[in-house]
VOMI-213603 format. One line per field, with one value per atom (N, C-alpha, C): atom name; residue in one letter; y, x, z. Coordinates in pm, 1 decimal, decimal comma. Example, Ala and Ser with C-alpha at 12.3 -4.5 7.8 and 13.67 -1.06 7.14 Angstrom:
atome = c(N CA C N CA C)
residu = c(A A A S S S)
y = c(-569,0 -450,0 -330,0 -225,0 -106,0 3,0)
x = c(1319,0 1230,0 1320,0 1285,0 1367,0 1290,0)
z = c(780,0 780,0 780,0 708,0 714,0 787,0)
//
This chain:
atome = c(N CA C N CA C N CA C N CA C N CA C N CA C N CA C N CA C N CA C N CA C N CA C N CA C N CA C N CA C N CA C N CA C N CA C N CA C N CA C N CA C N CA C N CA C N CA C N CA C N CA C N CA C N CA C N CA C N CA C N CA C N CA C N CA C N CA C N CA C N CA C N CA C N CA C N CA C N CA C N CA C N CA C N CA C N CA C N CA C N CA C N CA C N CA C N CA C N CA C N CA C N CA C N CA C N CA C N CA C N CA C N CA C N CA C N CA C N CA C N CA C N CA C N CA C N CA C N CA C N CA C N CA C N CA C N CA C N CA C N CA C N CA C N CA C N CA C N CA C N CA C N CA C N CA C N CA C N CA C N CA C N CA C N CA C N CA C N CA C N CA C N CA C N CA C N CA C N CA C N CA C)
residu = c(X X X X X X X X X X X X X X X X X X X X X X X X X X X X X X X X X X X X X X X X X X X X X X X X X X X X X X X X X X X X X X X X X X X X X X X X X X X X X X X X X X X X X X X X X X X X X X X X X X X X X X X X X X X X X X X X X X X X X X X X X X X X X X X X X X X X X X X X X X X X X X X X X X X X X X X X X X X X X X X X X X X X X X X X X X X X X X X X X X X X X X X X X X X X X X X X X X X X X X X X X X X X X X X X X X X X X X X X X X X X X X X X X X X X X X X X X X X X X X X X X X X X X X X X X X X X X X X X X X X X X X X X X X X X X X)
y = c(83,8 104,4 136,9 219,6 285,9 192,0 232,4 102,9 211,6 322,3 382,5 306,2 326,5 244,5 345,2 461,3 508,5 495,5 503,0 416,9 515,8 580,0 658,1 596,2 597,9 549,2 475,4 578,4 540,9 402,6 423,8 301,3 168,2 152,8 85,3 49,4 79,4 95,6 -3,6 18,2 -17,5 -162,5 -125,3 -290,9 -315,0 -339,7 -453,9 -546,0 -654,5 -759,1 -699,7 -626,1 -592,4 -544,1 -458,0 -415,9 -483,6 -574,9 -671,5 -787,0 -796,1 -886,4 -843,2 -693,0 -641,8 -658,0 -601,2 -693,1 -769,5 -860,1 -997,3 -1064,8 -952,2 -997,7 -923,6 -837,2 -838,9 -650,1 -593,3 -473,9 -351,2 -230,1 -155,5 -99,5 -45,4 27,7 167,4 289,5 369,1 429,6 460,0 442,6 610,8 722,7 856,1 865,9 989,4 1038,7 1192,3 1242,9 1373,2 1423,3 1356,5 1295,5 1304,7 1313,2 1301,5 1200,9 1104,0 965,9 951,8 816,9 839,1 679,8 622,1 463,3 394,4 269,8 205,7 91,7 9,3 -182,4 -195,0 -310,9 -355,3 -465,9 -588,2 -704,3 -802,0 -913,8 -962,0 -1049,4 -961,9 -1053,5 -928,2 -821,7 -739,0 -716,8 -726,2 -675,5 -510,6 -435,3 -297,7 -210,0 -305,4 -298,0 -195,7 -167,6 -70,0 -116,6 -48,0 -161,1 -138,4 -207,1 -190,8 -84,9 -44,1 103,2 186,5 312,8 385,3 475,0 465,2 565,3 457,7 548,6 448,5 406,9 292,8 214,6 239,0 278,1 304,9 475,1 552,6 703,8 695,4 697,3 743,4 751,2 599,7 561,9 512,9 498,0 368,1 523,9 378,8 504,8 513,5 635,6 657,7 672,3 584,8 622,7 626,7 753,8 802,2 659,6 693,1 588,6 665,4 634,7 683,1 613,8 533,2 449,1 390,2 282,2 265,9 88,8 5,6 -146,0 -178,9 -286,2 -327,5 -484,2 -460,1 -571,7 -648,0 -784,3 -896,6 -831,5 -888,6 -876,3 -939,6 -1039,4 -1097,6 -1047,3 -949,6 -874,7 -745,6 -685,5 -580,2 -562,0 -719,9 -760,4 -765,4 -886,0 -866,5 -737,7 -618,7 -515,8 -428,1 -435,4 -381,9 -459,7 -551,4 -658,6 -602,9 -569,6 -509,5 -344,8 -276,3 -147,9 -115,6 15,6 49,3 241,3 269,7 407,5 408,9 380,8 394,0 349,5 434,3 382,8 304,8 183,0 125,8 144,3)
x = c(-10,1 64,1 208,4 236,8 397,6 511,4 639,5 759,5 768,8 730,4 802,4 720,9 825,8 744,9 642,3 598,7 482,0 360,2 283,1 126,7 38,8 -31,6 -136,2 -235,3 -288,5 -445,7 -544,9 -548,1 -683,1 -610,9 -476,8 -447,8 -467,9 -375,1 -414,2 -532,3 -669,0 -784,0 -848,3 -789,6 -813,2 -727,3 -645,6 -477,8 -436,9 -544,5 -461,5 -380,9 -396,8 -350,7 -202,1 -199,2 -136,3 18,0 -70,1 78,4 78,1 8,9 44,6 141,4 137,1 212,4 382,9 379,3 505,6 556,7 454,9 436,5 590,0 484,3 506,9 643,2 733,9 862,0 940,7 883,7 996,4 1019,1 897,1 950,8 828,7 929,0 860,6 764,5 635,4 526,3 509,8 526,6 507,4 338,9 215,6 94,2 98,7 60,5 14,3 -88,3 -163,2 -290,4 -241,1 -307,2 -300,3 -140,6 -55,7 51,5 154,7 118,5 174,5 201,0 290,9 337,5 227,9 136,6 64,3 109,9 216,9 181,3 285,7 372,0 452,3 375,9 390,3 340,1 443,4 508,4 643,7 591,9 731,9 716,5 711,0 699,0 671,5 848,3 885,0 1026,4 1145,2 1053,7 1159,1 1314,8 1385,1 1505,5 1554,9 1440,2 1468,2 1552,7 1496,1 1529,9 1468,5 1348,7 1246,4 1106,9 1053,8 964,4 840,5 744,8 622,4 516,0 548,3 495,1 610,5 637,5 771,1 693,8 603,4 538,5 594,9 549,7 591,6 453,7 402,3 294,6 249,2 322,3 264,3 289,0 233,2 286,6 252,6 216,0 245,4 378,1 446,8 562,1 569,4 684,2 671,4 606,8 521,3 428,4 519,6 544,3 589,1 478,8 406,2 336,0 431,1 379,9 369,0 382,2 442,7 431,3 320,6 217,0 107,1 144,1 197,2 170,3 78,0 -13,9 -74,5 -77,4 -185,3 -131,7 -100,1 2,1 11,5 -62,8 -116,0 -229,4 -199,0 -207,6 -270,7 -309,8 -289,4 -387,5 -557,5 -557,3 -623,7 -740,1 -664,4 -690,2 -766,0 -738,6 -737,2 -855,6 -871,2 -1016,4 -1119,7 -1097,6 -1211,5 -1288,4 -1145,3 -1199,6 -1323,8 -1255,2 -1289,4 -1485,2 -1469,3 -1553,3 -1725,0 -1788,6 -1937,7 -1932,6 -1777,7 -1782,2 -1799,3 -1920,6 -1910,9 -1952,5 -1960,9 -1939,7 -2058,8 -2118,9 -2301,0 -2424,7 -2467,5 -2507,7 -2637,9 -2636,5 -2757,0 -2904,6)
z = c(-2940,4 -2815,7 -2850,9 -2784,2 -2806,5 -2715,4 -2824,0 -2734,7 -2561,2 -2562,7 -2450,6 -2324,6 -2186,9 -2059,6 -2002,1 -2005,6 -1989,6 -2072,4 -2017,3 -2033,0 -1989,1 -2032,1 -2013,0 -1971,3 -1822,1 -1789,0 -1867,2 -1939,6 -2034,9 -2132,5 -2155,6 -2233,0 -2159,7 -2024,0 -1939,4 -1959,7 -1948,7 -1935,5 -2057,5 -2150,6 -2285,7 -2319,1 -2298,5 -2314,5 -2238,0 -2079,3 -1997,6 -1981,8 -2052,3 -2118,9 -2238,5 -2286,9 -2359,0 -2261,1 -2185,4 -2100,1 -1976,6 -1930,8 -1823,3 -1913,8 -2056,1 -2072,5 -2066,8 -2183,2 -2104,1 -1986,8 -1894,7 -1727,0 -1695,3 -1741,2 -1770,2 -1806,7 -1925,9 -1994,2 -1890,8 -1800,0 -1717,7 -1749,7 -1800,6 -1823,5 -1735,7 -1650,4 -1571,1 -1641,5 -1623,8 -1665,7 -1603,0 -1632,5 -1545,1 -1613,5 -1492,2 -1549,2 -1500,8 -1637,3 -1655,7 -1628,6 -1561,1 -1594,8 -1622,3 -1728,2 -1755,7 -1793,2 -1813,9 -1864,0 -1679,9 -1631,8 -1475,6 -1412,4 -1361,6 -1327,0 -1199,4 -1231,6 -1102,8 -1041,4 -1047,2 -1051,2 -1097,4 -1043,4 -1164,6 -1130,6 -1235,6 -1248,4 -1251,6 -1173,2 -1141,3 -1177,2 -1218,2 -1242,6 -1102,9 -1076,1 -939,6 -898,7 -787,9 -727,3 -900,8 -888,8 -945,2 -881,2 -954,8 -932,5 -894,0 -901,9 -836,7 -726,1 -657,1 -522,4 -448,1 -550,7 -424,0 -378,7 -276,4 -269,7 -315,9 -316,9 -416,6 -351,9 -272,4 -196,0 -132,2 -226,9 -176,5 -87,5 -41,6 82,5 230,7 351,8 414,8 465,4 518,6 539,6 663,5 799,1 905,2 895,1 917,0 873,2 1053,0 1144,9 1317,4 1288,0 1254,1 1298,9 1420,6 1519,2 1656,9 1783,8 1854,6 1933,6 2048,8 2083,2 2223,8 2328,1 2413,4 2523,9 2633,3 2672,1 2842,7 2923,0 3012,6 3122,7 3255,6 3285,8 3367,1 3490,5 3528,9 3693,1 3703,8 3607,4 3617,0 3598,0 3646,0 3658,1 3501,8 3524,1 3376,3 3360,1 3259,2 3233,6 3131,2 3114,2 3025,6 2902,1 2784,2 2701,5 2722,9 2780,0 2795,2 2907,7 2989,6 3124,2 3042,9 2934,3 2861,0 2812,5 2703,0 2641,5 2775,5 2877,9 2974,6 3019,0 3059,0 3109,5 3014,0 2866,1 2766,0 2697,4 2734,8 2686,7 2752,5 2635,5 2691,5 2651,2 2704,2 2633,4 2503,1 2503,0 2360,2 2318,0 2229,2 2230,3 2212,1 2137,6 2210,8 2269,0 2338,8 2458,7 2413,3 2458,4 2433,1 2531,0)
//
């Protein structure tokens, strides 16, 4: 295994333990396939300051609904109405 912080898949694959212990001392892993960054192993409560998914997690983003005029209901009002519906027909 090489001192550099990229890690080729297949090594991964092979020295888990080996580079989870790096991991481990506190040092980033960036994991290659085909020599292309697909991945980092971050250490846990890293000091980075990015977060452990740089995508963002809800991709809609905040929903804007329409306002229809229509009654506003309970959750609880919501489930009842809903309760028995199903998309196929029995």
């Amino acid at each position: 295994m090489s001192d550099n912080r990229e890690v080729p898949l297949r090594e991964l694959n092979q020295q888990t333990s080996r580079i989870m212990a790096r991991v481990e001392a506190g040092e980033t892993v960036t994991i290659t396939k085909d020599g292309v960054p697909i991945g980092d192993i971050v250490p846990r409560g890293s000091r980075l300051g990015r977060p452990s998914y740089p995508f963002r997690t809800d991709p809609m983003g905040p929903l804007d609904l329409p306002d229809l005029g229509g009654p506003v209901l309970a959750d609880d009002e919501i489930d009842e109405t809903l309760r028995g519906v199903s998309a196929v027909d029995e």
